[in-house]
C-alpha positions as CSV (number, residue, x, y, z in Angstrom):
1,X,-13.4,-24.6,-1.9
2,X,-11.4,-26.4,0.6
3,X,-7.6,-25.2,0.8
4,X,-5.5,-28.0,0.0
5,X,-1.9,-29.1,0.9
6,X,-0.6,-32.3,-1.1
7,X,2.6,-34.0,0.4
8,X,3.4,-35.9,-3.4
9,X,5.1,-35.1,-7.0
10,X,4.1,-32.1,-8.3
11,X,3.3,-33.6,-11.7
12,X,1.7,-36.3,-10.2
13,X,-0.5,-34.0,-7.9
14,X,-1.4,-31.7,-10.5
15,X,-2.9,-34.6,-13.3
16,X,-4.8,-36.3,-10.6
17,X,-6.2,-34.1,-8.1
18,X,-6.1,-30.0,-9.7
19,X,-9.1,-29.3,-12.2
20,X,-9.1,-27.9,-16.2
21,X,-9.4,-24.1,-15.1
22,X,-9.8,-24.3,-12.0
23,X,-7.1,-21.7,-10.6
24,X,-6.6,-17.8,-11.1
25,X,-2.7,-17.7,-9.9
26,X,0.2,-19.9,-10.0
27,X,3.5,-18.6,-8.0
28,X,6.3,-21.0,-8.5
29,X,9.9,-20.8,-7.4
30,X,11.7,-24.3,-9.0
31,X,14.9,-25.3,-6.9
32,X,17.6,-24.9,-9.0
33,X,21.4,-24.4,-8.1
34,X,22.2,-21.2,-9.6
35,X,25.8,-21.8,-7.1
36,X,27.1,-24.8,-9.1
37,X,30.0,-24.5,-11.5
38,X,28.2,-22.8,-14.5
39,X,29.9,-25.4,-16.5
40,X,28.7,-28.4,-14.7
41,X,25.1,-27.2,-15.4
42,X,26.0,-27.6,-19.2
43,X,28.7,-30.6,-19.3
44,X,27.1,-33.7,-21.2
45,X,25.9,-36.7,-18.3
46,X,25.6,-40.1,-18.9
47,X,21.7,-40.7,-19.1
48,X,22.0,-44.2,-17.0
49,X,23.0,-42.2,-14.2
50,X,20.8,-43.3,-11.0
51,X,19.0,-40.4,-9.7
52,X,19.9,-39.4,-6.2
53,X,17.9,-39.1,-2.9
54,X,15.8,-35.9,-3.4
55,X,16.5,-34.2,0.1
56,X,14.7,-30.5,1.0
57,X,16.4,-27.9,0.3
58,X,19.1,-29.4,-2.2
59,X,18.1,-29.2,-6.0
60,X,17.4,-32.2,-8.0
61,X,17.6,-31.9,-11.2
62,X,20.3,-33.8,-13.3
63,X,20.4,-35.7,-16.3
64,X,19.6,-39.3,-15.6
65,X,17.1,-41.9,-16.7
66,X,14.2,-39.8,-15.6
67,X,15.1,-36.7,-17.1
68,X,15.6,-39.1,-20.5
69,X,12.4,-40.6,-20.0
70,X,10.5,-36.7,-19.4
71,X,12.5,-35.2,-22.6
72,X,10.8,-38.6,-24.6
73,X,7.1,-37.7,-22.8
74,X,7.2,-34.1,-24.3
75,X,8.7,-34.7,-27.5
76,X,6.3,-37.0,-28.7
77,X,3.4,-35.0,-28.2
78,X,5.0,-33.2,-31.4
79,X,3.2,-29.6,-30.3
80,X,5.6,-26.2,-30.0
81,X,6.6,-27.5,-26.6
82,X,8.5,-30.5,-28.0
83,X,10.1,-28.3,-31.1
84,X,11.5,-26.0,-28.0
85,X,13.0,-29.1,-26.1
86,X,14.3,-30.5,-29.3
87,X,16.4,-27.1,-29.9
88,X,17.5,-27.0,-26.4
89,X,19.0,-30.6,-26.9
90,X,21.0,-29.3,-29.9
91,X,22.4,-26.9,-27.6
92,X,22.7,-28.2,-24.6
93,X,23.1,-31.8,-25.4
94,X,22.7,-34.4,-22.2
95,X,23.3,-31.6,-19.6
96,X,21.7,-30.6,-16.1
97,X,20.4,-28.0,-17.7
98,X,18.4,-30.5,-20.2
99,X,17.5,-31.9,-17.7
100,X,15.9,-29.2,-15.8
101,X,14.0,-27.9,-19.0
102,X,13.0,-31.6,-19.4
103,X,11.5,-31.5,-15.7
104,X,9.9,-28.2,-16.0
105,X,8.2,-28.4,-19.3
106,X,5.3,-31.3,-18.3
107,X,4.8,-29.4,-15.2
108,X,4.7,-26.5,-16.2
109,X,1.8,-27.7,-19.1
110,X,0.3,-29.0,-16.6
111,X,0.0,-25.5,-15.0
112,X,-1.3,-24.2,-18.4
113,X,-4.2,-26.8,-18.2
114,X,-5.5,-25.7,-14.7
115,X,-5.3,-21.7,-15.3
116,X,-8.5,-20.3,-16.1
117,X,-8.6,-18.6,-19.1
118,X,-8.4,-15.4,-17.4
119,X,-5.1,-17.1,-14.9
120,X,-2.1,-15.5,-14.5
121,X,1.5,-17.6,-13.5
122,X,4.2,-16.2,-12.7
123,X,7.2,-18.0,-12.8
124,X,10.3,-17.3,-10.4
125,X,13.8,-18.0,-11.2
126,X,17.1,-16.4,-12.0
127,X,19.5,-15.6,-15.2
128,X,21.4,-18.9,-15.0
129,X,18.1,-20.3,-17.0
130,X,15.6,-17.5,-17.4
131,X,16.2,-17.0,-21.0
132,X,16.0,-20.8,-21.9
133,X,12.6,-20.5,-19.2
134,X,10.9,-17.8,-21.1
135,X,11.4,-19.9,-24.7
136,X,9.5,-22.8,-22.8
137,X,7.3,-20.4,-21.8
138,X,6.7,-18.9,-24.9
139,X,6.2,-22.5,-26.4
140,X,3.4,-23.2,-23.8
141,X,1.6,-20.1,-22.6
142,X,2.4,-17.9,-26.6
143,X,4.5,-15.0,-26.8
144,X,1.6,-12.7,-27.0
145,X,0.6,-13.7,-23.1
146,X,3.9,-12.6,-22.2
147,X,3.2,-9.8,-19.6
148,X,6.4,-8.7,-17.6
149,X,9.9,-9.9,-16.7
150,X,10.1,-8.8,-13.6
151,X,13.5,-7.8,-11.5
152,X,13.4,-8.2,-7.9
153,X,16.7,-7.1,-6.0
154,X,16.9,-9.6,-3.6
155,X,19.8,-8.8,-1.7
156,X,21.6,-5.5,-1.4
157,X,25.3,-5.3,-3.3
158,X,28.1,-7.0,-1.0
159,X,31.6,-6.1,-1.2
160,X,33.3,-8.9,-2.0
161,X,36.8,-8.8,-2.3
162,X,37.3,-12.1,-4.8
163,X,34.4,-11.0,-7.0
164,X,35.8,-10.6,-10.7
165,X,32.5,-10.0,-12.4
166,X,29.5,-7.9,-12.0
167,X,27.7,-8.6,-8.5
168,X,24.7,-10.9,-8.8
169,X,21.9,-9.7,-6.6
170,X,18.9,-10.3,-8.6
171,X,16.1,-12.7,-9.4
172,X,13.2,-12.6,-11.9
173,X,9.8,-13.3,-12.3
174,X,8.6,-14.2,-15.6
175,X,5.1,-13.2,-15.7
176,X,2.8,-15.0,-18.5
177,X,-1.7,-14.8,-18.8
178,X,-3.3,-17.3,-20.5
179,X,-5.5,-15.1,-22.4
180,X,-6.4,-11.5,-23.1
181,X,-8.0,-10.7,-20.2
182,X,-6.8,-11.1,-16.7
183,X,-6.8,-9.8,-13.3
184,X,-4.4,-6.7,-12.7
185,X,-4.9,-4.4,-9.5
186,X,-2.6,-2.0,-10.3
187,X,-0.4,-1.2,-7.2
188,X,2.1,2.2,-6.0
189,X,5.0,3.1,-4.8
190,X,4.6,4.9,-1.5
191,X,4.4,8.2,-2.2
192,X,7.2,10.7,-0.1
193,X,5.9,12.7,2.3
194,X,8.2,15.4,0.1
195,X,5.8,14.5,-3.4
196,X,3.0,17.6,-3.3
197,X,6.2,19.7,-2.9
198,X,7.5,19.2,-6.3
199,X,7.1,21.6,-9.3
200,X,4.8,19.3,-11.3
201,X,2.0,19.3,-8.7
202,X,-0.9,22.2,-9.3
203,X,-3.3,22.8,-6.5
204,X,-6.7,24.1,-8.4
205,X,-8.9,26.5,-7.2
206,X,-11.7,23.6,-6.8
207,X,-9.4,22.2,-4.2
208,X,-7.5,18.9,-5.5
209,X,-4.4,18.1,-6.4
210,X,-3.4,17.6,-10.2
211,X,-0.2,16.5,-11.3
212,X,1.3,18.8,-14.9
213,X,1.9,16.6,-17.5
214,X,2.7,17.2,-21.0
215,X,0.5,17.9,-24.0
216,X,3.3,17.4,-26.7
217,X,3.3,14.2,-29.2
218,X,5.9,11.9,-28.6
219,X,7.6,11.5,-31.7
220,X,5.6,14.5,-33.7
221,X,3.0,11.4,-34.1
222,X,-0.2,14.2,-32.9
223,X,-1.9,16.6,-34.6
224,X,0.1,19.8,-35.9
225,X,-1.4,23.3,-35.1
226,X,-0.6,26.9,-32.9
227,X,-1.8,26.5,-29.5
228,X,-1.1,29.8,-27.2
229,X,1.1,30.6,-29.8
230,X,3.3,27.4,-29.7
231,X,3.0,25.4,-32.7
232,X,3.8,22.1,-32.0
233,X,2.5,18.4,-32.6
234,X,-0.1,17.7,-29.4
235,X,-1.5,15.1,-27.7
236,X,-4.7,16.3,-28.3
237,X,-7.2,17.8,-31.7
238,X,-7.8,21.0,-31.3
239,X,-11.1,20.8,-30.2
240,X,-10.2,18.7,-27.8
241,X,-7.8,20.8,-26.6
242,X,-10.5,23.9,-26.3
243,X,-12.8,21.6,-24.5
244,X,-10.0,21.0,-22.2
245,X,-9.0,24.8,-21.4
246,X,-12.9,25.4,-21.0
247,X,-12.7,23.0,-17.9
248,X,-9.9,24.6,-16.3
249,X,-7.9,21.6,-16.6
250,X,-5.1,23.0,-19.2
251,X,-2.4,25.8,-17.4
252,X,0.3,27.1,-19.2
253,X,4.0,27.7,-18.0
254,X,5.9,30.8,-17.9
255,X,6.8,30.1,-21.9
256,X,3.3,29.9,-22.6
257,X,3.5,26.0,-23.1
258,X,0.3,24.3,-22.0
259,X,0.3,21.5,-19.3
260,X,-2.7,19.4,-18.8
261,X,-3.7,19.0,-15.5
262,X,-4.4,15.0,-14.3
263,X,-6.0,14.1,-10.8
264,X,-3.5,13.4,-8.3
265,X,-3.9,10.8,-5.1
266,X,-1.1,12.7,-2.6
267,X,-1.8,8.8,-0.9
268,X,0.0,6.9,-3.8
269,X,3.3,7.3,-5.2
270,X,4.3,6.4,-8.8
271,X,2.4,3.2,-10.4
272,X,4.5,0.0,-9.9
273,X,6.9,-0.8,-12.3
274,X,9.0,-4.1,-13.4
275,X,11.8,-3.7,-11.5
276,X,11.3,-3.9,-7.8
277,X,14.3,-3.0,-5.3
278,X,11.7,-2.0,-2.1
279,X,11.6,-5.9,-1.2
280,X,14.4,-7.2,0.9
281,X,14.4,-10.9,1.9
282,X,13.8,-12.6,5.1
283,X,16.3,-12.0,7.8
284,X,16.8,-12.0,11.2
285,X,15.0,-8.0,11.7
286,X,12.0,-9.4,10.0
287,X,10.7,-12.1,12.2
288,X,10.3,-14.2,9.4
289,X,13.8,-16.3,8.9
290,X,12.1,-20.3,9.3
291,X,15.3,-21.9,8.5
292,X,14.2,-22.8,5.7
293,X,17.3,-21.8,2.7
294,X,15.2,-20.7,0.2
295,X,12.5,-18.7,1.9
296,X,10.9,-15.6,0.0
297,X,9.7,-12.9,1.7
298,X,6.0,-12.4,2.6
299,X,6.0,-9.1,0.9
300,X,6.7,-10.6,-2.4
301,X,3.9,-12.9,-2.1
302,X,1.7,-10.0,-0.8
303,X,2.4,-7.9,-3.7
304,X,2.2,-10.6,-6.5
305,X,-1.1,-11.8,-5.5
306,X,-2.5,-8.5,-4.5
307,X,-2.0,-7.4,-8.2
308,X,-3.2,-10.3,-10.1
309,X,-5.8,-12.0,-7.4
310,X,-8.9,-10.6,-6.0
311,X,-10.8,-12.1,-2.7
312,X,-12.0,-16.0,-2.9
313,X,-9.6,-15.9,-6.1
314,X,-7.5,-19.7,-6.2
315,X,-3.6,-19.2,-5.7
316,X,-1.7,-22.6,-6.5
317,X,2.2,-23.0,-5.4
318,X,3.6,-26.4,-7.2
319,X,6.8,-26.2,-5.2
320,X,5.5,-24.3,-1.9
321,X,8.3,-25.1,0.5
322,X,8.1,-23.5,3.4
323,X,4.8,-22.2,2.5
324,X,5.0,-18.7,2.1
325,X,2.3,-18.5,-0.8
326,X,0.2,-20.3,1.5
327,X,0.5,-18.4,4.1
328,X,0.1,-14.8,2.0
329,X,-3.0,-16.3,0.3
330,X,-4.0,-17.0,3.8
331,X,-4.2,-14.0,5.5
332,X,-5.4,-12.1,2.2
333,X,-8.6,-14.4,1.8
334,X,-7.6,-16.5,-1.1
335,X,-8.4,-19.7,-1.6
336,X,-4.8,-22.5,-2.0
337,X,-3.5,-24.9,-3.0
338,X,0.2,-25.8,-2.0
339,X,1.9,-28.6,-3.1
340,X,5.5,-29.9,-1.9
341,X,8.0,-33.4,-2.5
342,X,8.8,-33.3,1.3
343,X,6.9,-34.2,4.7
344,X,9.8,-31.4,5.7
345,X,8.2,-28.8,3.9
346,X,4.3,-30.0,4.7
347,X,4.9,-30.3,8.5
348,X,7.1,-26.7,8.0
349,X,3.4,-25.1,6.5
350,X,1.2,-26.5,9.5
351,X,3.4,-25.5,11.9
352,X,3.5,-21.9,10.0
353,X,0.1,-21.8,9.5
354,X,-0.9,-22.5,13.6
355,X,1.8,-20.1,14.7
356,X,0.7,-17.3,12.2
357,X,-3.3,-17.8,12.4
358,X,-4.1,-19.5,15.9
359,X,-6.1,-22.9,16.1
360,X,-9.0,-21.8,14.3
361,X,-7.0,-22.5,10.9
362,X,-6.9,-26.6,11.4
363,X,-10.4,-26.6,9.9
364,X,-9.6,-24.1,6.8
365,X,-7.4,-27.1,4.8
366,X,-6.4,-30.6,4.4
367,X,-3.9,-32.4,3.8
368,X,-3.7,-35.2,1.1
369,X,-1.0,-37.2,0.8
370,X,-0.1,-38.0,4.6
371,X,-0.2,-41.1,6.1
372,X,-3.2,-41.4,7.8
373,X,-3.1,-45.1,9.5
374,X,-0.3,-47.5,9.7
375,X,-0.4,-49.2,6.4
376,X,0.3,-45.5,4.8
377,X,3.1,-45.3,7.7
378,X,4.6,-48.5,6.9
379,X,3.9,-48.2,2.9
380,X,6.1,-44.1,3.2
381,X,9.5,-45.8,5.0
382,X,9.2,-48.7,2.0
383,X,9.2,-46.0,-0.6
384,X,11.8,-43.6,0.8
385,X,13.3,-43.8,4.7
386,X,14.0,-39.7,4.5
387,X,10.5,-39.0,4.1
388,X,9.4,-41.1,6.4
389,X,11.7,-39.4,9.2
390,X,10.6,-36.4,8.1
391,X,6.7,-37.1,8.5
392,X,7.1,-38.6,11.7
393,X,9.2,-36.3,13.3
394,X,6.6,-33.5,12.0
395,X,3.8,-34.9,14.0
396,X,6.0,-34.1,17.4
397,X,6.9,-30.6,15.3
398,X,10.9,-31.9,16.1
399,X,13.2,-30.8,13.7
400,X,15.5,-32.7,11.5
401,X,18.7,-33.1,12.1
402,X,20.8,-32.5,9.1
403,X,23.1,-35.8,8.2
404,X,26.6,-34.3,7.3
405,X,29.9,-36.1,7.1
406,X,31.6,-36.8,10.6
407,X,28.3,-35.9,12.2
408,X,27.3,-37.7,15.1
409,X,25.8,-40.9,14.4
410,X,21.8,-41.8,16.2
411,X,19.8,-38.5,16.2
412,X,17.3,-38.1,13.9
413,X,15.8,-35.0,15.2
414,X,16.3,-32.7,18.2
415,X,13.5,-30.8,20.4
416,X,14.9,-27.8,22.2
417,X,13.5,-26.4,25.3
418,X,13.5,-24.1,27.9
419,X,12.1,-25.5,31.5
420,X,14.1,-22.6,33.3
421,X,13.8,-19.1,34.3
422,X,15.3,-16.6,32.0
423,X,18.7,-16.9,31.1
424,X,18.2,-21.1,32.0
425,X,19.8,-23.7,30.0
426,X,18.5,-25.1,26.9
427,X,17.3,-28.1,27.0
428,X,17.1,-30.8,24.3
429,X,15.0,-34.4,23.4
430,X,17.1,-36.3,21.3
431,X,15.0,-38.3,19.1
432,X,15.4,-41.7,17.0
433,X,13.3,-42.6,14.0
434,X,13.3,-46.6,12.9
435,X,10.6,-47.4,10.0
436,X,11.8,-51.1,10.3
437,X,12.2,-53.8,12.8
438,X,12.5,-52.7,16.0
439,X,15.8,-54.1,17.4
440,X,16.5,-54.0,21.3
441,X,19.8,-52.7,20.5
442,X,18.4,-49.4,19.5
443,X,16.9,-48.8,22.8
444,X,20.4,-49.2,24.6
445,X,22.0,-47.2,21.5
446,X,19.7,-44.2,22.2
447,X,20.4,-43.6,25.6
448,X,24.0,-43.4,25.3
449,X,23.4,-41.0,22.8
450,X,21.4,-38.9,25.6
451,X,23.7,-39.8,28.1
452,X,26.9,-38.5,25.4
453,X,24.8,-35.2,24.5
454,X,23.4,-34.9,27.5
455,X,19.8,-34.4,26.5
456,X,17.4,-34.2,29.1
457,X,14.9,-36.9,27.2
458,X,15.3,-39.5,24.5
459,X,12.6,-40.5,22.1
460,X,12.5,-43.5,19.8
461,X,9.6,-43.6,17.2
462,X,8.9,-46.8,15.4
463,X,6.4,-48.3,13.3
464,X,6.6,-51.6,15.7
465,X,5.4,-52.5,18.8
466,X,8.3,-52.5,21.6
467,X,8.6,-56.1,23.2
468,X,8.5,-56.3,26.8
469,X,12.6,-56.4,27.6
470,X,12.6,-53.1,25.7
471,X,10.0,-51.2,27.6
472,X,11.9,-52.5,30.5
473,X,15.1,-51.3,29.4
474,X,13.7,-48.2,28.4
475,X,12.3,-47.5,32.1
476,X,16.1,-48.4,33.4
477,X,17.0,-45.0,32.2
478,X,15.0,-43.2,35.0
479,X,13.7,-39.8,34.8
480,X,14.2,-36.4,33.6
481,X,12.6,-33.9,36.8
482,X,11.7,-30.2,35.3
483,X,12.3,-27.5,37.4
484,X,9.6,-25.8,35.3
485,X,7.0,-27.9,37.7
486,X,8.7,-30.6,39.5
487,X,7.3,-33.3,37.9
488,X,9.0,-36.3,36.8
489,X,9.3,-37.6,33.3
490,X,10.5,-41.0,31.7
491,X,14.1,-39.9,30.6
492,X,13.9,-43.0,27.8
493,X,10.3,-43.1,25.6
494,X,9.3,-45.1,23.0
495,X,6.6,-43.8,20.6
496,X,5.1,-45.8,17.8
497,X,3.2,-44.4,14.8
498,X,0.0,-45.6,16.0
499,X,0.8,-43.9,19.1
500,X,0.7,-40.6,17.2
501,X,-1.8,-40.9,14.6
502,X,-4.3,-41.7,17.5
503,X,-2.6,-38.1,19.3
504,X,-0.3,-39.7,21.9
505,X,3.0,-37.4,22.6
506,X,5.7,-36.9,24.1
507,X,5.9,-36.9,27.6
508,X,8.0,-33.9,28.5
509,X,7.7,-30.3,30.1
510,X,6.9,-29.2,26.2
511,X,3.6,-30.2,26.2
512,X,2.4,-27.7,28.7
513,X,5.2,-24.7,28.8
514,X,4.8,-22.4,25.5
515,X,7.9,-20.7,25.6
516,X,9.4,-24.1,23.1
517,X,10.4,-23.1,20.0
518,X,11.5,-26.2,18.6
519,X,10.9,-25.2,14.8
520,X,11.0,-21.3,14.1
521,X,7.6,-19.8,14.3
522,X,6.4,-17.9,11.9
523,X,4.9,-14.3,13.3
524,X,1.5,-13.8,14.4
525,X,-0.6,-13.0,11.2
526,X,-1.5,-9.1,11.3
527,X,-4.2,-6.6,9.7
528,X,-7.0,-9.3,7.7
529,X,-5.3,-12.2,9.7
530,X,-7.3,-12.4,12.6
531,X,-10.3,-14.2,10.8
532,X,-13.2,-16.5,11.8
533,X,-13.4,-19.7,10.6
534,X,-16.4,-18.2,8.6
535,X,-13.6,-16.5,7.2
536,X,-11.1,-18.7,6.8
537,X,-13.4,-21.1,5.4
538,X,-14.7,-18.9,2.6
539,X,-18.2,-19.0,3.7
C-alpha cells in the first residue's frame, strides 16, 4: 500500500478515495474549543448564519446552514445514529454543540465503514463533549464494542490563583472495536528498579521470579473447603489446588495462608491501565514543539498504535494536523493515511516527515489533493485565497504569517535565516502571495515593506506572468550580499506558480546554508527510524 496524505474535507476524502475495511486504526483528535464560554457552546444560533473562513488551528464548528443541512443528511437515514441526533436536538436545540455532533456523526460513520471488522478507533477529545461523544459512539460502533475511556493527564496541575473550580488537566480517549476481535498488544509500566525488592516477589529454587498472589475468592464466589487448615472460599477446586502444591508453585505465609506463585518479567512493570499520567505534552525539553497549537505528543501516538496495530497494519488520521500520527506510524512501520482541511497542515507533515526520516521518505507517500499544474493553482485561490497562501508558501517551506488586528499590512509569510557566524543576526525574506491579477503596484508595495522591516529579500509569488516594467522595477531594488559566501542576490524576486511546480526557488543564501530553520523541524527519527526505502515502502 502506498501511504497517502489528502489535502481536502475529511468527509469528502473518506467517501471517495478510503476503501469498505480497508484500515486497522483510526486516531482522531476533532478541533473543538473546549476555552469558549461553556454557555456559548449551548446558546441557540440562527441556522442562516454564514459559515466562517475555516483557518488552521481555530475550530469550526457552529451552527449554520451546513451544520442544518448535516443534522437533515443523518436523520433521514432513520438508523440509531439519527434517533441519537434527534435527542441531542431536544436538548441542545440550535447550539454549537448541535452543531458539532451534526459534523461528527457522518464522519465518523464514515470511519465505521472503512474499519475492518477486526479495526479499532479511538477517538480523542475532552469532557466539554465526551459524554454526548460516546452516545454517538454508542449509536454507530454498539455499546458492546466499547473498550476503554481512557484518561490522559495532559498537563501537570497549575496554580492558578483565579481558578474557582477543580483544575482541568485532562483529556480522553474514547476507545471503540468494530467487532469481537481486535488487535491488543498489551503494554507496561516501567517497572522500578526498587520492584524485585518488594514482599510479594518469591525467588524459587528453579531460579525465576514469581510474583505472590492470592488464592482467596473474591466475593466467597469459589469453592468452599480446609486448605492448610484455612477454610476459606478459593480460587481454585481442590484438586486443582493439590496439583498446584505438587508443582512447587503454591507457598504459604507465616499464618499458613497459601499464595500462588505467578511468573514474574523483573523487565516490565504493572500491565497498562486506563488512566495514563506518564505522558506529558510537547514542549520546549522535548524537541518536539512545531508550533503547531494543538500538537500531541509522539509518545501518545507511540503507545496507541503499539497496542492496537501490528507491522504493515493501516493507521488513518481524519484530522492529522501537524501529522503526528503520520509520523509515529512512520517510524513504527505502519502503513497511513493522513488527511487534513489545510495546505498549512499538509506542507507542516512534508516538512516533518524530511526533517524526521531524511530524503529517502519522498518516495514512501503521495499527496492527493495538491495542485499539481496551474489550472489546480489557479482553480485553489478561486475556491478559498487562505488556502491558496498556504499551499504556495509551503512549496518555499515559508511560514505563514498570522493576520491579527493592527498587524502590519503586505506579508504573507516570513523566511528566517542565519548567513552569519554564531551569535549573527537573523535574517528574514519577506514574502507576498497574489492568486489574482498581478498589479505593478504590488511590486513597489513589497519593497517598501522590506525596506520598513528591513528584510534582507522580498519575494512576490503569483499565479501571473510579471510584465516587463515589473521585472524592471523589481531589479531597481538591487541586491542582498551574504556574508555567508559573498555572493550577491536579487534583493526584489518575483516567483510564479509555474515557477515552482517545475522546482524553481528562491534565490537566497537558504538554498545552500542548512543551519535555516524557517518552520520548526521535527527531530531526527530514532531506534526503527532509520529505514530503507525497502522499508519505508513496505516491500
Amino acid at each position: 500500500m502506498q501511504n497517502t496524505l489528502y489535502f481536502g474535507d475529511n468527509l469528502d476524502v473518506l467517501r471517495r478515495y478510503v476503501a469498505d475495511e480497508s484500515v486497522d486504526l483510526v486516531y482522531l483528535d476533532p478541533p473543538f474549543n473546549s476555552d469558549q464560554n461553556y454557555n456559548v457552546l449551548f446558546a441557540e444560533q440562527d441556522g442562516t448564519r454564514s459559515a466562517a473562513q475555516i483557518h488552521a488551528f481555530e475550530d469550526s464548528w457552529q451552527w449554520d446552514e451546513s451544520a442544518a443541512r448535516a443534522y437533515q443528511e443523518v436523520v433521514e437515514c432513520g438508523d440509531k445514529t439519527a434517533d441519537a441526533l434527534i435527542a441531542f436536538r431536544t436538548i441542545l436545540h440550535d447550539s454549537d454543540m448541535l452543531a458539532y455532533l451534526s459534523m461528527m456523526a457522518p464522519r465518523l460513520k464514515e470511519l465505521h465503514r472503512v474499519l475492518k471488522p477486526t479495526g479499532s478507533i479511538y477517538l480523542h477529545c475532552d469532557p466539554t463533549a465526551s459524554h454526548y461523544l460516546k452516545l454517538l459512539m454508542d449509536s454507530i460502533f454498539s455499546p458492546a464494542n466499547f473498550r476503554n475511556e481512557v484518561v490522559w493527564r495532559r498537563t501537570r496541575g497549575h496554580n492558578d490563583k483565579s481558578l474557582i473550580k477543580y483544575g482541568c488537566n485532562h483529556d480522553l480517549l474514547l476507545y471503540y472495536g468494530k467487532g469481537n476481535k481486535w488487535t491488543f498488544n498489551k503494554q507496561f509500566h516501567t517497572r522500578s528498579v526498587d520492584a524485585p525488592k518488594t514482599h510479594d516477589t518469591y525467588l524459587h529454587t528453579d531460579g525465576n521470579l514469581y510474583r505472590k498472589g492470592d488464592c482467596r475468592a473474591p466475593g466467597n464466589r469459589g469453592p468452599l473447603y480446609e486448605w492448610n487448615g484455612v477454610t476459606r472460599h478459593w480460587r481454585f477446586s481442590e484438586e486443582t489446588a493439590k496439583d498446584l502444591e505438587a508443582k512447587g508453585l503454591i507457598v504459604f505465609s507465616k499464618n499458613g495462608m497459601p499464595r500462588v506463585l505467578r511468573p514474574l518479567d523483573i523487565t516490565k512493570g504493572n500491565p497498562l491501565q486506563d488512566t495514563w499520567v506518564d505522558i506529558d505534552p510537547p514542549n520546549s525539553g522535548s524537541g518536539e514543539l512545531l508550533g503547531y497549537q494543538t500538537q500531541k505528543p509522539e509518545a501518545l501516538l507511540e503507545r496507541i498504535i503499539t497496542t492496537s496495530t501490528n507491522e504493515g497494519d493501516v493507521v488513518l488520521d481524519p484530522f492529522c494536523g501537524c501529522g503526528t500520527t503520520i509520523s509515529a506510524a512512520q517510524r513504527l512501520r505502519r502503513n497511513w493515511i493522513g488527511i487534513d482541511i489545510t495546505a498549512l497542515a499538509t506542507s507542516l507533515i512534508k516538512n516533518r516527515l524530511l526533517t524526521a526520516f531524511g530524503d529517502s521518505v519522498k518516495q514512501s507517500y503521495e499527496v492527493v489533493g495538491e495542485p499539481k499544474c496551474l489550472a489546480d493553482a489557479k482553480a485553489l485561490a478561486e475556491q478559498d485565497k487562505y488556502q491558496f497562501q498556504w499551499w504556495a508558501l509551503g512549496l518555499v517551506n515559508a511560514r505563514p504569517v498570522e493576520e491579527k488586528k493592527g498587524a502590519d499590512k503586505g506579508i504573507d509569510g516570513r523566511i528566517l535565516f542565519h548567513d552569519e557566524p554564531t551569535g549573527g543576526k537573523t535574517k528574514q525574506i519577506i514574502l507576498s502571495v497574489k492568486g489574482g491579477h498581478l498589479q505593478a503596484g504590488y511590486i513597489r508595495d513589497l519593497r517598501g515593506v522590506i525596506e520598513r522591516e528591513k528584510a534582507a529579500i522580498g519575494v512576490l509569488i503569483a499565479i501571473e506572468q510579471p510584465t516587463g516594467p515589473m521585472k524592471k522595477e523589481a531589479a531597481s531594488a538591487g541586491f542582498y550580499k551574504s556574508p555567508y559566501n559573498g555572493q550577491d542576490y536579487p534583493r526584489l524576486q518575483i516567483l510564479t506558480v509555474e515557477d515552482l511546480l517545475a522546482g524553481k526557488g528562491i534565490d537566497a543564501p537558504i538554498v545552500k546554508d542548512t543551519r535555516v530553520q524557517t518552520i520548526k523541524r521535527a527531530p531526527k527519527a530514532k531506534g526503527r527510524a532509520s529505514h530503507t526505502q525497502k522499508d519505508f515502502l513496505g516491500e
